[in-house]
N, C-alpha and C positions, 0 to 999 in steps of 0.2 A: 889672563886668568883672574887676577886680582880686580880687576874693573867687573869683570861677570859676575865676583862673590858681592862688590857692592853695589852692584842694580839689585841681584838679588833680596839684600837687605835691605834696601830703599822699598823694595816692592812689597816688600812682608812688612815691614814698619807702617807703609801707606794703609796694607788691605785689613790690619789689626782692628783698627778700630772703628773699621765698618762690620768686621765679626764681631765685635762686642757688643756694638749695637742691636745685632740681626738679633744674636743670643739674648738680649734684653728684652727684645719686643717678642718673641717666644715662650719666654720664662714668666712675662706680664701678660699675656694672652691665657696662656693657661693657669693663671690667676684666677683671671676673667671668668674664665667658663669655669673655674669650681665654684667662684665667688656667684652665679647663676641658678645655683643647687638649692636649692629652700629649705632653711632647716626649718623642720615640725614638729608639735608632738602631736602623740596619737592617742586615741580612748580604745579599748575594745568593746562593741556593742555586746551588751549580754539582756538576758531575758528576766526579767522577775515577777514574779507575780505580783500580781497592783488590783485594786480597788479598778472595778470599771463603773465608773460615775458618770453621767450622761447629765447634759443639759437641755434644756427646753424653755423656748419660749411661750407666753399665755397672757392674757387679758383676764384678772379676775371677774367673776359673775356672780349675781344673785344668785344664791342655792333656790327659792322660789319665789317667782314674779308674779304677782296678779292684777289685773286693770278691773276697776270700779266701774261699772257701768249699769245705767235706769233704760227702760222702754222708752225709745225713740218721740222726740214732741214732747216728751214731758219737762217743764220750766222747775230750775232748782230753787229751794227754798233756802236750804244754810247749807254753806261746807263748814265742816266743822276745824279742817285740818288745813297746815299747808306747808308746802314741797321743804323739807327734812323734819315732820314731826313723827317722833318716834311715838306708833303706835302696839294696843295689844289685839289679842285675837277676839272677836266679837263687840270690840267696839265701834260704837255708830259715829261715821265720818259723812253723810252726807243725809239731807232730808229733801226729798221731794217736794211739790205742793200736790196735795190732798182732797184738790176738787174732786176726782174723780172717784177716789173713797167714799167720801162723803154721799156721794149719789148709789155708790152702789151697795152702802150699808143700810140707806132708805131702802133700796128698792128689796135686799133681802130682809129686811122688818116687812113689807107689804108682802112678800112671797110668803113668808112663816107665817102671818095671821092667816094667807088664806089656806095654809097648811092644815092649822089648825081646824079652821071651818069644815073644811070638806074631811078631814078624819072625825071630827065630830057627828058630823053628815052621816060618814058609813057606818059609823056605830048605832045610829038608830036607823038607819035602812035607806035614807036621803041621797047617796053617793055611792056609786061605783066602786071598785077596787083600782078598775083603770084608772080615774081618774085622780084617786090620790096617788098611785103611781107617778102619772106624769106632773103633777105639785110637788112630791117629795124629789125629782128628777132637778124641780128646778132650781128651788131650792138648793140641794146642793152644788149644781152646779156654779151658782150665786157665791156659794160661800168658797171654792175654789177662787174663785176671779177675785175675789176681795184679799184671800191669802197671795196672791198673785201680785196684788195690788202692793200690799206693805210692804212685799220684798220690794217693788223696785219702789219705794218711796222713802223708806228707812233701809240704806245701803252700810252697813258694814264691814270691816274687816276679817277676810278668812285667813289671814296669819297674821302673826306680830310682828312688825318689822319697822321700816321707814318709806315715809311719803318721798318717791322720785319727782311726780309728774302731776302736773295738774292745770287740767285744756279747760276749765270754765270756770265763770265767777257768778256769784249769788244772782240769783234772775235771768241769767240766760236759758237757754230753752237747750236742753243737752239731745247731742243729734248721734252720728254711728260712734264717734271717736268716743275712746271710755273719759270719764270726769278724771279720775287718778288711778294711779298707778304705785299701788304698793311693793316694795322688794323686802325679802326675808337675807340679813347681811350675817345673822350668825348659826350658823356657819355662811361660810362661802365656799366654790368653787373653782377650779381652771382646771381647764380641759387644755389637751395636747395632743400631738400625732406620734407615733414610735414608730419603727422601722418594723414590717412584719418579722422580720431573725429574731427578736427577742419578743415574741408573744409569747410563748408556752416559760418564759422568764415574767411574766409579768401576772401579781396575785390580787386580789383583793385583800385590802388590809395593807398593803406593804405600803412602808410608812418614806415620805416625800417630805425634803425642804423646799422653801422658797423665797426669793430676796425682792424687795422691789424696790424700784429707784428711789423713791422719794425718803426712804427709811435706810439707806445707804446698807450696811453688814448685815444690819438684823435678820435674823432665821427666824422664819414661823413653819411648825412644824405640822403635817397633814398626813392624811393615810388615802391611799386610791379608794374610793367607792364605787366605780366603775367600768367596765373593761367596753370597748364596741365588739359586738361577736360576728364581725365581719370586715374583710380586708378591703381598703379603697383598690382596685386595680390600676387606676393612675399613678397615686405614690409609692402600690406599696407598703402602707403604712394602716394602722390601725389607731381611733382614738380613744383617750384614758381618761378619766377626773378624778380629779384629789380634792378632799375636803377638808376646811381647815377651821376648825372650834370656833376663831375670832370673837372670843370672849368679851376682850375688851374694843371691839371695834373697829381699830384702825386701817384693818382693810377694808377699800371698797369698792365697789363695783367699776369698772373701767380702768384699773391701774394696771398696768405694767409689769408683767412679773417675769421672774424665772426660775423656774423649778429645778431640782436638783434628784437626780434618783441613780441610787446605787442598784445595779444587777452584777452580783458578785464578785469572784474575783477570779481573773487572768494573768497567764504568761503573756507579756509585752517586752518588746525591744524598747530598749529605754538608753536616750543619749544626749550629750551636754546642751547647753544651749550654745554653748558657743561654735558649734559645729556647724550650726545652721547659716546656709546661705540662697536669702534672698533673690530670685533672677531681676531685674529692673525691668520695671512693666508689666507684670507678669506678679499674679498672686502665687505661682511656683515656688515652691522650696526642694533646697538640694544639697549633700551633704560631699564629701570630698573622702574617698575609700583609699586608703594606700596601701599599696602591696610589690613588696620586690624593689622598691626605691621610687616608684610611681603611686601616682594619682590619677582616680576615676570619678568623674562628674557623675552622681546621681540623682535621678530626683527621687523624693522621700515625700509620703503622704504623712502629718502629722496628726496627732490625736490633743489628750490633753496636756498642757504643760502640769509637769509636777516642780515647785518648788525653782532648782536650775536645770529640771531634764525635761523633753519632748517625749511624748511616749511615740515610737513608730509604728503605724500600720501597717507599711506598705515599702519595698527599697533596700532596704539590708537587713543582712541573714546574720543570726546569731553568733557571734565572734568573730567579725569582720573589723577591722582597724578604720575607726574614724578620723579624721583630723579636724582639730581643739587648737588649733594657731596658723597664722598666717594666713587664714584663706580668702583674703581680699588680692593676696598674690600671686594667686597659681590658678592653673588652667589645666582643664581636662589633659592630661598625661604626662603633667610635670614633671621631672625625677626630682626628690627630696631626698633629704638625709633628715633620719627621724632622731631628735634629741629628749634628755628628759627635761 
């Protein structure tokens, strides 16, 4: 009897501290798997009304462009001008040569004398009435062609502006292409497309920023002068122009811009930025929803960033629990423990 109680204690001595072990590796497992649990914080999405400020891009333009051009064959006498002289309106920038004047101011000196003759004629009975008819017929017509003549021989400016272009030089014989090409820079203009949903949002008058690269922050400030009264059917869209004083000049034609236009104000979901995650590859963005100790992959259409929030369009509904930490480390249905 006394040898059966010590196996029996030999055997319970032996099997000890392989249960302490077993209990070890149970007690550290489920360590493990709390240690698994992600703690996060969370944002509540909420809605606020916000400025809706739309961007656009645009190329600025001459408000108005005119091209210089004489009757075809005719050989230039003097450009007065050349590509950036700041001109005004009515001044003479190019001269023709004047052969052809000249011959056809003779020829209406010889028509007027015999104008003269033949109404002389019918006053004393000599002449016709027809016949001074078709004398006075030509005569004026003489004097048209020669007003004809000066226009295109003394070329002009019909606005103030600046010299862009200029296809010929003194003595060339100018053919279809115009001589110059004058643009009007103050004002200017850019034009854009908007999405048909906000046309009956959009006024004449309603007053537009715009930034352009080379001038880095600066706003110059413009007002729409133009609406198109009809929708493209491809995009959808409808286009606008804004005009902009440019007093002192430094915009000009062919830069770069972008416009800035507020159309009122809106209820938006608005949320951290830190919420947002990236998919790799993929210009997708996507935010991490938690509810009940879990997490939901969404994806999220964004609008504009304000300051450190996203405004959302699209994705989550008003008082939904975003998560604002840890989300390089969780996966669509993680369970977390949310902390502050």
């Amino acid at each position: 009897m006394k040898n059966i109680r010590t196996k029996t204690v030999i055997c319970l001595a032996a099997l000890l501290p392989i249960m302490l072990v077993s209990c070890s590796k149970n007690k550290k497992a489920d360590t493990t798997k709390q240690n698994e649990i992600e703690k996060v914080q969370i944002e509540s999405a909420k809605s606020e009304e916000i400025d809706q400020i739309y961007d656009f891009t645009s190329t600025i333009e001459a408000d108005v462009k005119n091209y210089i051009s004489s009757a075809g064959g005719t050989r230039i006498e003097k450009i007065y001008v050349e590509v950036g002289s700041h001109v005004k309106k009515g001044q003479v920038l190019v001269r023709m040569e004047n052969t052809s004047l000249a011959t056809s101011n003779a020829q209406l000196d010889n028509i007027k004398t015999e104008l003269n003759r033949i109404q002389a004629l019918y006053k004393s009975g000599g002449a016709s009435k027809q016949q001074v008819d078709q004398i006075k017929v030509q005569y004026d017509v003489a004097k048209r062609n020669i007003s004809n003549l000066k226009q295109n021989i003394t070329l002009t400016s019909p606005i103030s502006g600046v010299i862009t272009q200029k296809n010929f030089d003194n003595g060339d014989v100018a053919g279809a292409q115009p001589i110059l090409q004058v643009m009007q820079i103050s004002p200017v203009k850019l034009r854009f497309n908007i999405n048909e949903s906000f046309y009956n949002k959009i006024k004449i008058g309603m007053g537009v920023t715009a930034k352009v690269e080379v001038f880095g922050d600066e706003e110059f400030n413009g007002k729409i002068s133009l609406i198109s009264p009809t929708i493209d059917p491809s995009t959808r869209t409808f286009y606008v122009e804004a005009k902009f004083s440019n007093g002192n000049q430094k915009l000009r034609p062919g830069m770069f811009g972008r416009v800035q236009l507020n159309l009122g104000k809106a209820n938006k979901i608005l949320v951290s930025d830190k919420s947002i995650v990236k998919q790799s590859g993929t210009n997708d963005k996507y935010v991490y929803i938690e509810k009940d100790g879990k997490v939901e992959y969404r994806q999220v259409q964004l609008g504009r960033r304000i300051n450190d929030r996203y405004e959302i369009l699209s994705g989550i509904n008003d008082g939904e629990n975003v998560v604002i930490s840890s989300t390089t480390r969780l996966k669509n249905g993680s369970k977390v423990i949310v902390v502050k």
